[in-house]
mmCIF file of the N, C-alpha and C atoms, coordinates in Angstrom:
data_MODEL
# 
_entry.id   MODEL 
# 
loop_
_atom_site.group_PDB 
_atom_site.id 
_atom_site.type_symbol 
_atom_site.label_atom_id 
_atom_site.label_alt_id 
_atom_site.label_comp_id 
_atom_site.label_asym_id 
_atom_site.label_entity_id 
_atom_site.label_seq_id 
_atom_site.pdbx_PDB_ins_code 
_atom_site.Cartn_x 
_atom_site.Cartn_y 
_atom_site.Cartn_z 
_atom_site.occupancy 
_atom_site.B_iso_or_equiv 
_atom_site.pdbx_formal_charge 
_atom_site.auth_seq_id 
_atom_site.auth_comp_id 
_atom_site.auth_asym_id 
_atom_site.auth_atom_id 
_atom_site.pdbx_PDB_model_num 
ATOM 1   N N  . UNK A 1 1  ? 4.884   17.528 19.676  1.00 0.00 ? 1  UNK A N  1 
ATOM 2   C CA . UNK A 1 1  ? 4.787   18.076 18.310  1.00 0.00 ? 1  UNK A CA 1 
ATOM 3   C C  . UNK A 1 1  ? 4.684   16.961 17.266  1.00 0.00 ? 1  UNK A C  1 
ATOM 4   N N  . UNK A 1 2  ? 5.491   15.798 17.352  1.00 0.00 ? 2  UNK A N  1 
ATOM 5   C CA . UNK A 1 2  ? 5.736   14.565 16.491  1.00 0.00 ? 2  UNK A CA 1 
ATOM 6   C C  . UNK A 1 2  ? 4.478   14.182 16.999  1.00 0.00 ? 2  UNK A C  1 
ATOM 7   N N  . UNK A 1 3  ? 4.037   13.621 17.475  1.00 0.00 ? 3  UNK A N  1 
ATOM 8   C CA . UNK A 1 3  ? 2.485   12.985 17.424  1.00 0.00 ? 3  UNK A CA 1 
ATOM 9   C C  . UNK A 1 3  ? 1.572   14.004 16.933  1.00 0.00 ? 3  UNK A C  1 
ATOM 10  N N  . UNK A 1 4  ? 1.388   15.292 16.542  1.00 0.00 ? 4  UNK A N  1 
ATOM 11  C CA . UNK A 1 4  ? 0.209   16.230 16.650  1.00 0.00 ? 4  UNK A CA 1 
ATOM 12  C C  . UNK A 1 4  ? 0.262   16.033 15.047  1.00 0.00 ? 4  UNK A C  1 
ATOM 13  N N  . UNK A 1 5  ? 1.657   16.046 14.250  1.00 0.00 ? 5  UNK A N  1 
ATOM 14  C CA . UNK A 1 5  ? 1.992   15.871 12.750  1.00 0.00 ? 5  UNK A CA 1 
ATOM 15  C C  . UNK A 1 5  ? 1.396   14.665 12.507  1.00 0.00 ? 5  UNK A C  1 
ATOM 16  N N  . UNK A 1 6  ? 1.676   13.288 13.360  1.00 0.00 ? 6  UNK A N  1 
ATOM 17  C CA . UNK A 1 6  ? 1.207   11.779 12.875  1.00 0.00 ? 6  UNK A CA 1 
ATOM 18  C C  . UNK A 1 6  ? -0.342  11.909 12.399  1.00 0.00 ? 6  UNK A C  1 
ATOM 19  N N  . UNK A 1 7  ? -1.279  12.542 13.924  1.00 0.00 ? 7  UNK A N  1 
ATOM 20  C CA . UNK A 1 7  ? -2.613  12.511 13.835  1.00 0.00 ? 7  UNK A CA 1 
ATOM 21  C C  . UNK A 1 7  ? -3.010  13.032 12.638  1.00 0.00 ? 7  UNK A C  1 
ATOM 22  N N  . UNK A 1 8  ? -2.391  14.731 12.458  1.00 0.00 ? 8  UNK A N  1 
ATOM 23  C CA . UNK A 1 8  ? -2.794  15.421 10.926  1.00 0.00 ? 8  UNK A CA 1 
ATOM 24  C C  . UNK A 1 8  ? -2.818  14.519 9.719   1.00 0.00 ? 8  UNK A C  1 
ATOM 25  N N  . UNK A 1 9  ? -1.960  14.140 9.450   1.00 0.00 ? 9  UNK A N  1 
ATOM 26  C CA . UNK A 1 9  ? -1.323  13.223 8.255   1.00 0.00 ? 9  UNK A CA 1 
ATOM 27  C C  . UNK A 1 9  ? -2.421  11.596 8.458   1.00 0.00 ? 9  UNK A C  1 
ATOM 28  N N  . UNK A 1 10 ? -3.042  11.325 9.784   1.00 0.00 ? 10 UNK A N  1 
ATOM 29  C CA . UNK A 1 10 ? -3.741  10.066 9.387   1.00 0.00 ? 10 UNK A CA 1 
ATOM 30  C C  . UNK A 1 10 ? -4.970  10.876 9.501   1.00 0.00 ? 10 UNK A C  1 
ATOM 31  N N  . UNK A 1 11 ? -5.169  12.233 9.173   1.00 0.00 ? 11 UNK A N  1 
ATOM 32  C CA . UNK A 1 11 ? -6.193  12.290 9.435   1.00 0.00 ? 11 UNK A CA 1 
ATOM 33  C C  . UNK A 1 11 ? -6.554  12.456 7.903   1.00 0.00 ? 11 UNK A C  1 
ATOM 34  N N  . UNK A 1 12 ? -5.708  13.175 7.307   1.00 0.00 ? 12 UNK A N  1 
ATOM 35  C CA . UNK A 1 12 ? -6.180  13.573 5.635   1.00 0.00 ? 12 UNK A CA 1 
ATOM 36  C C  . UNK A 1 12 ? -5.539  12.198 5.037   1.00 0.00 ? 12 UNK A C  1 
ATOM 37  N N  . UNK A 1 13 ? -4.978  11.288 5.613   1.00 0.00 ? 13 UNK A N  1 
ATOM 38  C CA . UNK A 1 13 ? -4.613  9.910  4.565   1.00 0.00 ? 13 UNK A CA 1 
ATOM 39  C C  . UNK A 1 13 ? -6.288  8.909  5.047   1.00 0.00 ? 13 UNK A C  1 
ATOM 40  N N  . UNK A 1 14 ? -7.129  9.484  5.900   1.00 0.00 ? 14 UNK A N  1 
ATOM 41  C CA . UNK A 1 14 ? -8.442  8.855  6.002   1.00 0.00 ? 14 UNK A CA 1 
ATOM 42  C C  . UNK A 1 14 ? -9.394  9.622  5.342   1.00 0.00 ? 14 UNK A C  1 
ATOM 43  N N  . UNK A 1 15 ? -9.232  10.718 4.980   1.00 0.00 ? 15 UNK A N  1 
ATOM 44  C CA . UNK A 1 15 ? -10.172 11.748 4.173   1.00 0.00 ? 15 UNK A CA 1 
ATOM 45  C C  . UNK A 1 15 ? -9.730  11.108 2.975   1.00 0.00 ? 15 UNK A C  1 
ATOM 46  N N  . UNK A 1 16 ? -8.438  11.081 2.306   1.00 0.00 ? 16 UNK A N  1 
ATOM 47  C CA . UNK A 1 16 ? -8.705  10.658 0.879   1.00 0.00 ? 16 UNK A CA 1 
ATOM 48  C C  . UNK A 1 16 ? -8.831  9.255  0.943   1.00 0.00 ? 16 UNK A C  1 
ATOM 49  N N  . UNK A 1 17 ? -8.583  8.469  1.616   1.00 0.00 ? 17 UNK A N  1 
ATOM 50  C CA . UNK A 1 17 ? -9.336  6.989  1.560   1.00 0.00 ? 17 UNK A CA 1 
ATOM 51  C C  . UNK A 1 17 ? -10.552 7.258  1.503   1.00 0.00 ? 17 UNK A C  1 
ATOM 52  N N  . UNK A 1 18 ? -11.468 8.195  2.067   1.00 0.00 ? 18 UNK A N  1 
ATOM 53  C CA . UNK A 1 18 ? -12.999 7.938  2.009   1.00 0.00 ? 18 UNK A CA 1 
ATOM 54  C C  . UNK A 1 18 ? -13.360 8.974  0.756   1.00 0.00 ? 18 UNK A C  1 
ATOM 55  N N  . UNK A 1 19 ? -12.827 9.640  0.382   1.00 0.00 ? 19 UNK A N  1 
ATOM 56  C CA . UNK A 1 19 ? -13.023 10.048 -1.254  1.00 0.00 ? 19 UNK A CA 1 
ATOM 57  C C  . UNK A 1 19 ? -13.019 9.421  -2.023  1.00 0.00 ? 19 UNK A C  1 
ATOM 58  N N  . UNK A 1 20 ? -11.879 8.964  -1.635  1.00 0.00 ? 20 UNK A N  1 
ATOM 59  C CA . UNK A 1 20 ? -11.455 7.607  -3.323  1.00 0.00 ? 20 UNK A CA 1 
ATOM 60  C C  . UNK A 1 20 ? -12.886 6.386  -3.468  1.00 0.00 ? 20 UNK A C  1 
ATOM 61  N N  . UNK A 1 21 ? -13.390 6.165  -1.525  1.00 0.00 ? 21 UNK A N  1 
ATOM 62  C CA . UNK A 1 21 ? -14.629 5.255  -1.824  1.00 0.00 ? 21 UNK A CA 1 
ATOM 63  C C  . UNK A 1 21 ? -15.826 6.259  -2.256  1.00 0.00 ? 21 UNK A C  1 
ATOM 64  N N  . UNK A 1 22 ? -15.863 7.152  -1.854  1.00 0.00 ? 22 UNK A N  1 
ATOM 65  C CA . UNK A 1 22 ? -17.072 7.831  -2.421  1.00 0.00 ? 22 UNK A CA 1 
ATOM 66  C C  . UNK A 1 22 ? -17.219 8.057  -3.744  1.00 0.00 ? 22 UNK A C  1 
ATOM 67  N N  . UNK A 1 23 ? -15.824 8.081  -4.627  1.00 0.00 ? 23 UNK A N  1 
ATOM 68  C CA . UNK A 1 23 ? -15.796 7.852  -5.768  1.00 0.00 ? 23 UNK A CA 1 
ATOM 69  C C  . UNK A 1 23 ? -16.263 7.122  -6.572  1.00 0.00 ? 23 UNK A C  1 
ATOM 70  N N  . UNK A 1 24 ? -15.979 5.646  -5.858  1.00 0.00 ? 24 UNK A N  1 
ATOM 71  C CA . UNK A 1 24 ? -15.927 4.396  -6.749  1.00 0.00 ? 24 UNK A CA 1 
ATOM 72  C C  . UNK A 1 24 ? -17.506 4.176  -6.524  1.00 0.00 ? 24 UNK A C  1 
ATOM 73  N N  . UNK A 1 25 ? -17.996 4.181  -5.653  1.00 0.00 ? 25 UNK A N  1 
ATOM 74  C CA . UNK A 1 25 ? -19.579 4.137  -5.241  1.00 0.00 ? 25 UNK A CA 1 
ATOM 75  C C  . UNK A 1 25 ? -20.336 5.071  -6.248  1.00 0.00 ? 25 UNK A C  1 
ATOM 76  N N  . UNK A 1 26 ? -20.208 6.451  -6.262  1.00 0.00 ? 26 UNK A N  1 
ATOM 77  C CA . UNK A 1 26 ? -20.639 7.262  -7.150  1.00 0.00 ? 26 UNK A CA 1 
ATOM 78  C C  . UNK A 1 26 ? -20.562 6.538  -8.751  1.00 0.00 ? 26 UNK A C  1 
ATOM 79  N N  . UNK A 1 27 ? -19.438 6.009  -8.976  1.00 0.00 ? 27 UNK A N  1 
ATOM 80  C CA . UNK A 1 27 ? -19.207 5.287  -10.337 1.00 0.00 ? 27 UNK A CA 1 
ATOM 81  C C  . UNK A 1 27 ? -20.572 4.510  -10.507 1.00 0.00 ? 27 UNK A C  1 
ATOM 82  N N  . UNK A 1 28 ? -20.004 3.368  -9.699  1.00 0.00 ? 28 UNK A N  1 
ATOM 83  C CA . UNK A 1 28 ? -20.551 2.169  -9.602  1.00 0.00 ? 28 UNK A CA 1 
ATOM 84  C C  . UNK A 1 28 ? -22.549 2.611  -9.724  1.00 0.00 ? 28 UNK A C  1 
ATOM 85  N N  . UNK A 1 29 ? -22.334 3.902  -8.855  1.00 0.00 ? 29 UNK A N  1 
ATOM 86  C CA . UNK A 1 29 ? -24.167 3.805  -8.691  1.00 0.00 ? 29 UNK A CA 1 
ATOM 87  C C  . UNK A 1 29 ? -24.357 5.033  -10.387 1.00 0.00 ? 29 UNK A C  1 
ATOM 88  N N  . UNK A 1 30 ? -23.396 5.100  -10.787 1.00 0.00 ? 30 UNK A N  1 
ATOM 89  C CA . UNK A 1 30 ? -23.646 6.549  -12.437 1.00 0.00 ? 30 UNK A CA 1 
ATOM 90  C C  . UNK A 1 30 ? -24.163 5.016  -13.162 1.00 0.00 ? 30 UNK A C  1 
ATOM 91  N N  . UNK A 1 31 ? -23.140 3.617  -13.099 1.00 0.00 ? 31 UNK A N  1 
ATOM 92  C CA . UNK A 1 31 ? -23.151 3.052  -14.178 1.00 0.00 ? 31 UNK A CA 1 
ATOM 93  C C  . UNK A 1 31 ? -24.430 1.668  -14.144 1.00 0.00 ? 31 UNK A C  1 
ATOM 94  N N  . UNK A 1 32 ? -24.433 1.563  -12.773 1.00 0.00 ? 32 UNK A N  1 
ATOM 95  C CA . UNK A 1 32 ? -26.464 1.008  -12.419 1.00 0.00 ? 32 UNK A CA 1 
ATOM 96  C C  . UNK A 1 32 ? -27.625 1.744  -13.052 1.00 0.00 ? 32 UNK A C  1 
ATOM 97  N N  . UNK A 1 33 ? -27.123 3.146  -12.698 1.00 0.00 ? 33 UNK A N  1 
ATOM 98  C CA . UNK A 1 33 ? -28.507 3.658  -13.093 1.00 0.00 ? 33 UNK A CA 1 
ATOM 99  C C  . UNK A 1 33 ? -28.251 4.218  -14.564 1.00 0.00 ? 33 UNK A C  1 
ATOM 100 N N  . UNK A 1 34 ? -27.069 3.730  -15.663 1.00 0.00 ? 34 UNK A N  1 
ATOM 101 C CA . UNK A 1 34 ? -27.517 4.118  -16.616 1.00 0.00 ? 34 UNK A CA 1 
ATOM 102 C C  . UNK A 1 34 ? -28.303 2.784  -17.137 1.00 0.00 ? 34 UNK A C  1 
ATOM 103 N N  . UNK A 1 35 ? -27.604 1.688  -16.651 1.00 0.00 ? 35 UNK A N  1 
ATOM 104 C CA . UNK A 1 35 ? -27.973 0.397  -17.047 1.00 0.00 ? 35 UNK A CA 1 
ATOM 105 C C  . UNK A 1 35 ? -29.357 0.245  -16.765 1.00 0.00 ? 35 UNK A C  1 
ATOM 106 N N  . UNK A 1 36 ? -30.099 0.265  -15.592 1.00 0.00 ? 36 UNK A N  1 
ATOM 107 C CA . UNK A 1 36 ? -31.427 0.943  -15.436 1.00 0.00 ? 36 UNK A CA 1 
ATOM 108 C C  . UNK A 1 36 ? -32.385 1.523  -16.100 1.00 0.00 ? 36 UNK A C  1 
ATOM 109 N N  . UNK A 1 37 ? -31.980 3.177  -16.582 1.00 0.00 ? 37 UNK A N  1 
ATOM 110 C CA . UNK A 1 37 ? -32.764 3.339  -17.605 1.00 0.00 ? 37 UNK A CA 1 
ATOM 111 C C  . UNK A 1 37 ? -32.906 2.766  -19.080 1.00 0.00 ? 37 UNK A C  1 
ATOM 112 N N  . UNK A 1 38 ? -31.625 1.960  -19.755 1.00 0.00 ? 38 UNK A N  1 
ATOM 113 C CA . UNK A 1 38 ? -31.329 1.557  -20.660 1.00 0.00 ? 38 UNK A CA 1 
ATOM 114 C C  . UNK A 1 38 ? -32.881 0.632  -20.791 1.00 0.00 ? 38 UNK A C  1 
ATOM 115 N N  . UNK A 1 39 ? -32.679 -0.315 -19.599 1.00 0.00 ? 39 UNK A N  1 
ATOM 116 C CA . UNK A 1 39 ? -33.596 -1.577 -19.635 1.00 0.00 ? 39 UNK A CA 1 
ATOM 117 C C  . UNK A 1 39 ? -34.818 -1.042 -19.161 1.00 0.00 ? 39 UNK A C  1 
ATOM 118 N N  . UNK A 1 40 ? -35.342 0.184  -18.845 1.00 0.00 ? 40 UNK A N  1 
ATOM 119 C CA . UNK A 1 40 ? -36.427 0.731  -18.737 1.00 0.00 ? 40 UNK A CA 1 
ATOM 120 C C  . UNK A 1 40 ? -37.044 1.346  -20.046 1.00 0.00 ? 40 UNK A C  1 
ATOM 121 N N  . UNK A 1 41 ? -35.957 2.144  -20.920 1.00 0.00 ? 41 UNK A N  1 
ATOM 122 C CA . UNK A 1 41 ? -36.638 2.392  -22.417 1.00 0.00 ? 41 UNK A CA 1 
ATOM 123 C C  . UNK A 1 41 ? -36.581 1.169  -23.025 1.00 0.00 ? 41 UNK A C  1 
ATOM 124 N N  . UNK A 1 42 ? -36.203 -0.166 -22.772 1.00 0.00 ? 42 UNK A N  1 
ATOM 125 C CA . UNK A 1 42 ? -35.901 -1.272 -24.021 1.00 0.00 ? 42 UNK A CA 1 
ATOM 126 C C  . UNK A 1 42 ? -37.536 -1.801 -23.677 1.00 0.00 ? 42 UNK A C  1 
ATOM 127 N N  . UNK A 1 43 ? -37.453 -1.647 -22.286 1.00 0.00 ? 43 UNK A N  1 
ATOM 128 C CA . UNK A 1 43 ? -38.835 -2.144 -21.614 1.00 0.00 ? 43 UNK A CA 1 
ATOM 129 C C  . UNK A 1 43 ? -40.445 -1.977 -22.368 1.00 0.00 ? 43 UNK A C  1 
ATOM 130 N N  . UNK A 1 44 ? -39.859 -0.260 -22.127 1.00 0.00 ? 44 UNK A N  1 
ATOM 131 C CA . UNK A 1 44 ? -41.140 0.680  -23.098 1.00 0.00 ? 44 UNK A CA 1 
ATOM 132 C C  . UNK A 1 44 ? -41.130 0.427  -24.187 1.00 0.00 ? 44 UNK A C  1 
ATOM 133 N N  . UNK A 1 45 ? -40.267 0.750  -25.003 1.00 0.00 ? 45 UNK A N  1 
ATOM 134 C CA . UNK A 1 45 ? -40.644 0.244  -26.402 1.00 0.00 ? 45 UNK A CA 1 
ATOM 135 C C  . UNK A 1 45 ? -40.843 -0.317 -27.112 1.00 0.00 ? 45 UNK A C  1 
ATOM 136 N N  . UNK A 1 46 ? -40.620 -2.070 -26.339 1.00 0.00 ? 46 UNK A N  1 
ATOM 137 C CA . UNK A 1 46 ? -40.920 -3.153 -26.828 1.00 0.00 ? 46 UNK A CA 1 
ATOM 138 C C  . UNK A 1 46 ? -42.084 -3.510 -26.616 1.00 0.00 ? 46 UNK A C  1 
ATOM 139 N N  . UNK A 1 47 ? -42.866 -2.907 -25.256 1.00 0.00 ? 47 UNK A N  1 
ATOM 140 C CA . UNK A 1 47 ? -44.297 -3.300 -24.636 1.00 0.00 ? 47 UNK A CA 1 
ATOM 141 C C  . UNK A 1 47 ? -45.179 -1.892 -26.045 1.00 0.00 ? 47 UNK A C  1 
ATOM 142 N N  . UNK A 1 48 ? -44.610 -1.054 -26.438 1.00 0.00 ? 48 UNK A N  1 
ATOM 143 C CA . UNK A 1 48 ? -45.253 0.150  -27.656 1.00 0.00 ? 48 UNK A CA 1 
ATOM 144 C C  . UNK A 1 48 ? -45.015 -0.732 -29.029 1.00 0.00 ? 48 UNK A C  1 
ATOM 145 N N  . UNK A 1 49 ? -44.177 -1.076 -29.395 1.00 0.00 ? 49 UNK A N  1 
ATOM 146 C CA . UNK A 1 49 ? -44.410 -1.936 -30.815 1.00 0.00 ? 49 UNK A CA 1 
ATOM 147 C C  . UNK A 1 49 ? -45.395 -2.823 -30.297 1.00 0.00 ? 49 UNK A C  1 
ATOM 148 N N  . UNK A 1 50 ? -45.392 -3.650 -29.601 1.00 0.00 ? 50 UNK A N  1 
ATOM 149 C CA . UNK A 1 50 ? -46.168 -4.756 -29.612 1.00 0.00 ? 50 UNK A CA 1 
ATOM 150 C C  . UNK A 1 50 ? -47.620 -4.078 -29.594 1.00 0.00 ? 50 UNK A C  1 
ATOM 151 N N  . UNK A 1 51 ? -47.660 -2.915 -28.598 1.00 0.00 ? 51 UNK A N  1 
ATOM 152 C CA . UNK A 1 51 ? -49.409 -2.479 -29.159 1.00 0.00 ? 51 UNK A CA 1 
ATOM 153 C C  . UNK A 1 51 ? -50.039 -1.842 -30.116 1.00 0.00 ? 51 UNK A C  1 
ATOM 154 N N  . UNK A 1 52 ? -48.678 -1.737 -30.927 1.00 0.00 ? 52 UNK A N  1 
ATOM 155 C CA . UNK A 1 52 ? -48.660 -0.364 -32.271 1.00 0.00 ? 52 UNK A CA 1 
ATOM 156 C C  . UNK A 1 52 ? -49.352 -1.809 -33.198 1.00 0.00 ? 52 UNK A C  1 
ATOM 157 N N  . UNK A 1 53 ? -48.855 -3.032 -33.256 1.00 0.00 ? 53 UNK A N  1 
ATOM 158 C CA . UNK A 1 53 ? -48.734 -4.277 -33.836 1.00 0.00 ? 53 UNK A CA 1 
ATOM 159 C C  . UNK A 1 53 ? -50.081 -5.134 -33.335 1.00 0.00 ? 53 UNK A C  1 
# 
């Protein structure tokens, strides 16, 4: 019975370890790809003045 409780308990203390990384990854890839488009409109609109000019 005491081992069947250990396994349960490492089994959901490895589920929220791999949440918490799926988390930080999800972050990490929200705050690339805002940075991304940022430097993709700075991209465009600097290559549009210059042909407006």
């Amino acid at each position: 019975e005491g081992r069947k409780v250990i396994g349960v308990l490492n089994l959901n203390f490895s589920l929220a370890d791999m949440t918490r990384r799926i988390q930080d990854t999800s972050r990490f890839f929200f705050v690339s790809t805002i940075v991304i488009v940022l430097l993709l409109s700075l991209g465009i609109s600097f290559i549009l003045i210059r042909f407006v000019k």
